[in-house]
FIGU-697984 format. One line per field, with one value per residue (C-alpha): residue in one letter; x, z, y. Coordinates in steps of 0.1 Angstrom, whole numbers, plus 5000, padded with zeros to 4 digits. Last residue first. Layout:
N
code <- [A,...];
xx <- [X,...];
zz <- [Z,...];
yy <- [Y,...];
! end
This chain:
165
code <- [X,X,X,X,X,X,X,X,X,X,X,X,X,X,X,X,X,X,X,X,X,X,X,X,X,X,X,X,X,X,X,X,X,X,X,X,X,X,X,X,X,X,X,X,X,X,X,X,X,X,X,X,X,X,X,X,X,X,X,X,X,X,X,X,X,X,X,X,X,X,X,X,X,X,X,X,X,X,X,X,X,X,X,X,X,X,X,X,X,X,X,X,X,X,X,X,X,X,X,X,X,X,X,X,X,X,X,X,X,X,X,X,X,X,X,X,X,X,X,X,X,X,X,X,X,X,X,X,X,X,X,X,X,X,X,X,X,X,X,X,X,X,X,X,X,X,X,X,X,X,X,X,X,X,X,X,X,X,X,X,X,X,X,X,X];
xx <- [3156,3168,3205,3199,3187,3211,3236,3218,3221,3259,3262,3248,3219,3227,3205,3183,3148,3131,3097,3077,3052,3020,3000,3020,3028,3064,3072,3101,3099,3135,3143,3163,3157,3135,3144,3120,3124,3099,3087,3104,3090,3124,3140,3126,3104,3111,3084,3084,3064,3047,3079,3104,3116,3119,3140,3151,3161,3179,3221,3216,3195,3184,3168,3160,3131,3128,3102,3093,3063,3049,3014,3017,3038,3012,2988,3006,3009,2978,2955,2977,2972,2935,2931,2950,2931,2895,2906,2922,2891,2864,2885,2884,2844,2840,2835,2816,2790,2787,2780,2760,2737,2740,2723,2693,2681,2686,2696,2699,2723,2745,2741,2750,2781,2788,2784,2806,2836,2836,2833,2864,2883,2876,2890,2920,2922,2916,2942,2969,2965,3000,3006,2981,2974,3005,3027,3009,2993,3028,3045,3020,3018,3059,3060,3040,3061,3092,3076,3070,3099,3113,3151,3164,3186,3212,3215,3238,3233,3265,3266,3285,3261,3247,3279,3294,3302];
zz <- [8753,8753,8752,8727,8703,8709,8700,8669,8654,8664,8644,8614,8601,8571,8576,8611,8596,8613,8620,8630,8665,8678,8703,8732,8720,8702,8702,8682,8669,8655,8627,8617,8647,8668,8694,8709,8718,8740,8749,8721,8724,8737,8706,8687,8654,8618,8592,8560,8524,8511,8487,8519,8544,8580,8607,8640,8663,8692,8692,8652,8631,8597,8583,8542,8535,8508,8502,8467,8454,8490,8494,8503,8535,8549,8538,8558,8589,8589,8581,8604,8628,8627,8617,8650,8672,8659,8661,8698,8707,8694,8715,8745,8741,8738,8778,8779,8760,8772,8807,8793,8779,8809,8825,8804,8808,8797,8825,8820,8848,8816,8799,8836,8836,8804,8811,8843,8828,8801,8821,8839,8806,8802,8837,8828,8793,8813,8834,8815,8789,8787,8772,8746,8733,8735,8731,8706,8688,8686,8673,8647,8638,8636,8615,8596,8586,8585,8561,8538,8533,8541,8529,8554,8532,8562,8579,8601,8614,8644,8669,8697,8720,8718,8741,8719,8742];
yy <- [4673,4712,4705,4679,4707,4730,4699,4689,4724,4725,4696,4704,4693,4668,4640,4651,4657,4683,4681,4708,4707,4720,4708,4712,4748,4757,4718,4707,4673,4654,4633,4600,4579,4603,4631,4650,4687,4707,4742,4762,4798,4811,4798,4823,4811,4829,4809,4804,4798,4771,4762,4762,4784,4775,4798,4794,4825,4834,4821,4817,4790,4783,4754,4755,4734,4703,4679,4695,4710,4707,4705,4666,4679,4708,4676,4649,4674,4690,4661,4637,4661,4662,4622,4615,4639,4630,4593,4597,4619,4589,4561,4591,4588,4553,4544,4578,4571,4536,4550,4579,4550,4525,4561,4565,4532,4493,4477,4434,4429,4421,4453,4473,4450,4454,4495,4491,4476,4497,4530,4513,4510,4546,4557,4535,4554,4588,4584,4573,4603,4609,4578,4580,4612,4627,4592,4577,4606,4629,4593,4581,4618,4618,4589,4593,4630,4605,4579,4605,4619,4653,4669,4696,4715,4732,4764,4785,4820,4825,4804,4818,4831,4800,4781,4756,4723];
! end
């Protein structure tokens, strides 16, 4: 294994589609806003449970309201959340003139640079790595992530990023 003291600046053409940027909303929303939201769908599906049963009993006050309210409530966050990334992400991607950005990397720093502009990140900031067939998300914040498409990144590049899976 290559120890990152030794990697000296490396980079690759990191070439974007649009099914893999999709793809990584679908997956950010999904398993973000979805799976590790557990709680609050079950408490949500109990809400649900409670307003029909309030509807059925024949209740038609204030409270079956806030009940209902906040039965759909996470439903309305997951669409806010999912049309918010996927207008940051899709669009940051339909802006560009062409789906190309040059990755760079060395032992503390990795770099973006493509038509919008770029972007020098250190990899002390990186909270979280996913991997993905044919890309992987990096996570500076737990609501923000890049893609990086995985044809043609070096190898050394894949292995710091396995290491922080």
């Amino acid at each position: 294994m290559m120890d990152s003291s030794q990697i000296s600046s490396v980079s690759y053409r990191a070439r974007y589609t649009p099914e893999i940027v999709r793809d990584a909303v679908k997956t950010y929303v999904r398993r973000r806003l979805f799976a590790e939201q557990k709680g609050l769908w079950i408490a949500a599906g109990a809400m649900a449970v409670l307003f029909i049963g309030l509807l059925w009993s024949g209740q038609r006050d204030w409270l079956t309201g806030i009940v209902g309210a906040a039965a759909v409530l996470p439903a309305l966050l997951l669409i806010a959340g999912w049309r918010a990334h996927s207008a940051n992400t899709v669009g940051r991607f339909s802006r560009m003139k062409e789906p190309v950005a040059e990755i760079a990397y060395d032992a503390t720093t990795l770099s973006f640079t493509s038509d919008l502009g770029s972007a020098q990140v250190p990899w002390s900031q990186l909270t979280e790595v996913w991997q993905r067939p044919g890309y992987w998300m990096i996570f500076f914040d737990k609501n923000q992530f890049n893609v990086l498409p995985d044809d043609d990144m070096p190898d050394g590049l894949r292995q710091k990023l396995r290491d922080n899976v």
